[in-house]
ZAMARGU-4260 file (C-alpha; in steps of 0.2 Angstrom, whole numbers, plus 5000, padded with zeros to 4 digits):
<rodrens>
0) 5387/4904/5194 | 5380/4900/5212 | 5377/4919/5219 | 5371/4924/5237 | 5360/4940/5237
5) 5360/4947/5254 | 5347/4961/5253 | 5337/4955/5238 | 5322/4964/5243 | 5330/4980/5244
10) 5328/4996/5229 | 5345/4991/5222 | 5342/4972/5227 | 5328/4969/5217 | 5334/4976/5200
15) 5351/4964/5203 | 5342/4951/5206 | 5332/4952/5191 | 5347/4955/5179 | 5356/4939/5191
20) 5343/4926/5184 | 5341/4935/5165 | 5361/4930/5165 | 5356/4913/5169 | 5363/4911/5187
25) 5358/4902/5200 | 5353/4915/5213 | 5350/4912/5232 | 5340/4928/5239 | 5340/4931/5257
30) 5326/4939/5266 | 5324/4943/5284 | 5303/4941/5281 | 5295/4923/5278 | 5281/4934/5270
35) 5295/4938/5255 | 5300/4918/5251 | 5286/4914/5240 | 5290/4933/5229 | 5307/4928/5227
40) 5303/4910/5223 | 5291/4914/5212 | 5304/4924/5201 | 5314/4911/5201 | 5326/4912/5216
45) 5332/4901/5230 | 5325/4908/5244 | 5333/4908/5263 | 5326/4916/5278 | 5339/4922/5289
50) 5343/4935/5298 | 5360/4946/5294 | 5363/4948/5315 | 5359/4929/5316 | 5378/4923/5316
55) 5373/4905/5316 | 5360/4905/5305 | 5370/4915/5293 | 5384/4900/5294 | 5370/4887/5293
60) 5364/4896/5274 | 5381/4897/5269 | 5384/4879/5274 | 5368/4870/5266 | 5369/4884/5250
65) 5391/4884/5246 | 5388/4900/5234 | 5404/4904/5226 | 5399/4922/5224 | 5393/4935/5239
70) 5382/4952/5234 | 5379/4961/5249 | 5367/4975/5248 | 5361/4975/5266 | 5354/4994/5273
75) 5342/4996/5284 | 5337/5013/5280 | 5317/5014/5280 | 5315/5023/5295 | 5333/5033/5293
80) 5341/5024/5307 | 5359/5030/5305 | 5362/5018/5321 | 5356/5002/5314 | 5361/5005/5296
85) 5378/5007/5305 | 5375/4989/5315 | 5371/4982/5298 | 5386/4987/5291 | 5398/4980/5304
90) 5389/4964/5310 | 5379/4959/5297 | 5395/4962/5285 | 5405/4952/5299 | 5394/4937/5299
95) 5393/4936/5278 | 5412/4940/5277 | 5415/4925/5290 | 5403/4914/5283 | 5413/4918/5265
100) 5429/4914/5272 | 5423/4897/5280 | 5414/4890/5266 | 5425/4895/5251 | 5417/4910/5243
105) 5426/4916/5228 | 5421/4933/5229 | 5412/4947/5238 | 5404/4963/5230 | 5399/4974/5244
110) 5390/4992/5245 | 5397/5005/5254 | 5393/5026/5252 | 5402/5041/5240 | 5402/5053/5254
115) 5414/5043/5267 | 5428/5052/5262 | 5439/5067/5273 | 5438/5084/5269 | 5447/5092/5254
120) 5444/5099/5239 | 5436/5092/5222 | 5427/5077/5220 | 5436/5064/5228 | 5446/5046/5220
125) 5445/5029/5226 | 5464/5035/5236 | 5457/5046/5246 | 5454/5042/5265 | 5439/5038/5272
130) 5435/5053/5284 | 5440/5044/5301 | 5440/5061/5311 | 5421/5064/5308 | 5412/5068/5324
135) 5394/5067/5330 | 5379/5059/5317 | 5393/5057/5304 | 5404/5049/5316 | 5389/5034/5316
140) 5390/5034/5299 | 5409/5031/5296 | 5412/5017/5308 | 5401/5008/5299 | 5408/5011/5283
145) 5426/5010/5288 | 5421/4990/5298 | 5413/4985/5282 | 5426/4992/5271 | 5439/4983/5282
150) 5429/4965/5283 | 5425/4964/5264 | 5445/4967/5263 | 5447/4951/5269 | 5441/4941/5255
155) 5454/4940/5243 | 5443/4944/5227 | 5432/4957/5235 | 5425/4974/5225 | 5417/4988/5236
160) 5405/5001/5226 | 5406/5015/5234 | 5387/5022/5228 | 5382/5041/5226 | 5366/5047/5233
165) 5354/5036/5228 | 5338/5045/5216 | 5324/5035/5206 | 5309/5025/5208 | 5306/5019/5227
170) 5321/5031/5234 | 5320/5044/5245 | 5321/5057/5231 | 5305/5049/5219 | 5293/5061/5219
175) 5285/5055/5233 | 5299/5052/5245 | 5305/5057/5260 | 5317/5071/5255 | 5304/5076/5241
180) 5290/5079/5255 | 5303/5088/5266 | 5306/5097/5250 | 5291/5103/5247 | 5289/5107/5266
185) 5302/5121/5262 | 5313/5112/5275 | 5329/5108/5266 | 5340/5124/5260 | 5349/5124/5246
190) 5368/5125/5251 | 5385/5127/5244 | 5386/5108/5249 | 5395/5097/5234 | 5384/5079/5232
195) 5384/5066/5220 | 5372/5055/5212 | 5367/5039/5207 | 5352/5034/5198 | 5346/5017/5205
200) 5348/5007/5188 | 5363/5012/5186 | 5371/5006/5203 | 5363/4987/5202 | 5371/4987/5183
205) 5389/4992/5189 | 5385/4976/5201 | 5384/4964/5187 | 5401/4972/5179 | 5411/4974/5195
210) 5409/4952/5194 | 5424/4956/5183 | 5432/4971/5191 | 5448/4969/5200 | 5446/4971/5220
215) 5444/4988/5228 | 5434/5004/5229 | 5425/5010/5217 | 5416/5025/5216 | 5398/5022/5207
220) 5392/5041/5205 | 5387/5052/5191 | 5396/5062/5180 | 5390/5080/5187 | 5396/5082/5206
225) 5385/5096/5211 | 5383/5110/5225 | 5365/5109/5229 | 5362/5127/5226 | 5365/5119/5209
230) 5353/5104/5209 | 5342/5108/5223 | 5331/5121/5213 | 5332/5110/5197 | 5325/5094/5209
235) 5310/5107/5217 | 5306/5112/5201 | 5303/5094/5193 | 5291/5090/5210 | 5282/5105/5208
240) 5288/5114/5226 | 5294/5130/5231 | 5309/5136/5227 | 5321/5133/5240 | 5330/5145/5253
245) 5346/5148/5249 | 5360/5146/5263 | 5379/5149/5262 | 5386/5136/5269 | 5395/5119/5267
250) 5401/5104/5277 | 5422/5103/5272 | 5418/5082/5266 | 5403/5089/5257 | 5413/5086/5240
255) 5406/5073/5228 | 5416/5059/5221 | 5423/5056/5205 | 5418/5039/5193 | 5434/5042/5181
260) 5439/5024/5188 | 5422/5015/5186 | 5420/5027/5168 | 5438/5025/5158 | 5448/5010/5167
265) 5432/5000/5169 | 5422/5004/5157 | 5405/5006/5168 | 5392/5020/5159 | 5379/5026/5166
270) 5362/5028/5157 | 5359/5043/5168 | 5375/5051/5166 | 5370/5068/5176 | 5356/5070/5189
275) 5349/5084/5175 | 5346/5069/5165 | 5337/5057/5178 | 5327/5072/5187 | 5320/5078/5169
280) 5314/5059/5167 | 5305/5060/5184 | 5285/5054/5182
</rodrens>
């Protein structure tokens, strides 16, 4: 099968990309960077140069490659820019979801978060709203979602992972991270907070299932939704920091998410099935 690979380059990206051409498609990998076309070549990848805000350019790829299936794993989360992670999510998943609709894609597998949803309690399913009341940072945050949610809608056959916090190799919590330093720092207190996790491996292998999943939501999270006065000392304890303050409080959407959809109707299992499992594993 013809696939499009819109953040190939990315954490998740990379490992997809991998297990794309060991299935024996035929993977085009767009990169923002020239410097990234002979990498993905080299692997054994189409590689186009485009850039996700570049309408035109977007429609020219779509137009000379005719993929029949769309991945989009598009952040833009290096330098924690909730803003322009935000503008990716709504024009950049503009642009691909237009460019899919023109040219005839078959179907569209986006990412999108596990902590969008409105407040309430225990971990929340697929039904529940997206928290469209948030205010300040968060508000950022759930615009974005909500316009990529809706665009990816658009394509008939479209499947939207809704991924946990992201932990592993490269992320922000590897041992050398950012929320690991921070960590370490003593400036993150342990809270009655509720998140939930995903190791990286296991979201790029619910990509390559959710090819066959019917369209919607799905949650792609672990099995333990935790408060982080729960996991919090566990994590410092792995990296060798202080143990962490402890502080009473919780946001009311701080709830974690649930996989029982991606776990018993779809049959997705996760190799890290609880964070305890994945942080223990940490080198």
């Amino acid at each position: 099968m013809k696939i499009f690979l819109a953040g190939s380059t990315g954490l998740v990206g990379r490992i997809v990309l991998m297990q794309l051409l060991d299935a024996g498609h035929q993977v085009i990998a767009m990169t923002r960077s020239p410097d990234n076309r002979k990498f993905l070549q080299s692997l054994g990848a189409q590689a186009v140069v485009a850039d996700a805000f570049d309408r035109q350019a977007i429609l020219a790829t779509f137009m000379q490659t005719r993929p029949e299936v769309v991945i989009h794993q598009l952040t833009a989360l290096r330098e924690r820019d909730l803003g322009e992670n935000s503008r990716i999510r709504i024009d950049g998943t503009r642009n691909l979801v237009d460019a899919s609709i023109q040219f005839g894609v078959k179907r569209i597998i986006a990412q999108s978060i596990a902590w969008a949803y409105a407040p309430g309690d225990g971990p929340a399913l697929e039904a529940v709203p997206l928290d469209v009341g948030a205010v300040g940072p968060r508000k950022t945050t759930i615009d974005g979602v909500v316009a990529l949610e809706h665009a990816v809608a658009e394509v008939p056959d479209h499947v939207i992972l809704r991924y946990g916090t992201f932990y592993g190799p490269g992320t922000w919590y590897d041992r050398h991270g950012m929320m690991a330093e921070a960590i370490r720092r003593e400036q993150i207190a342990a809270t009655d907070g509720i998140i939930s996790f995903v190791h990286i491996q296991d979201a790029a292998n619910a990509v390559l299932m959710a090819m066959d999943w019917p369209s919607g939501p799905v949650n792609i999270v672990d099995d333990e939704p935790a408060a982080g006065i729960d996991w919090l000392p566990v994590y410092a304890g792995v990296i060798g920091a202080p143990r962490p303050p402890i502080r009473c409080e919780a946001n009311p959407w701080e709830r974690g998410a649930s996989n029982a959809k991606a776990r018993e109707t779809y049959g997705w299992n996760p190799t890290y099935p609880t964070w305890r499992t994945g942080f223990a594993q940490m080198h």
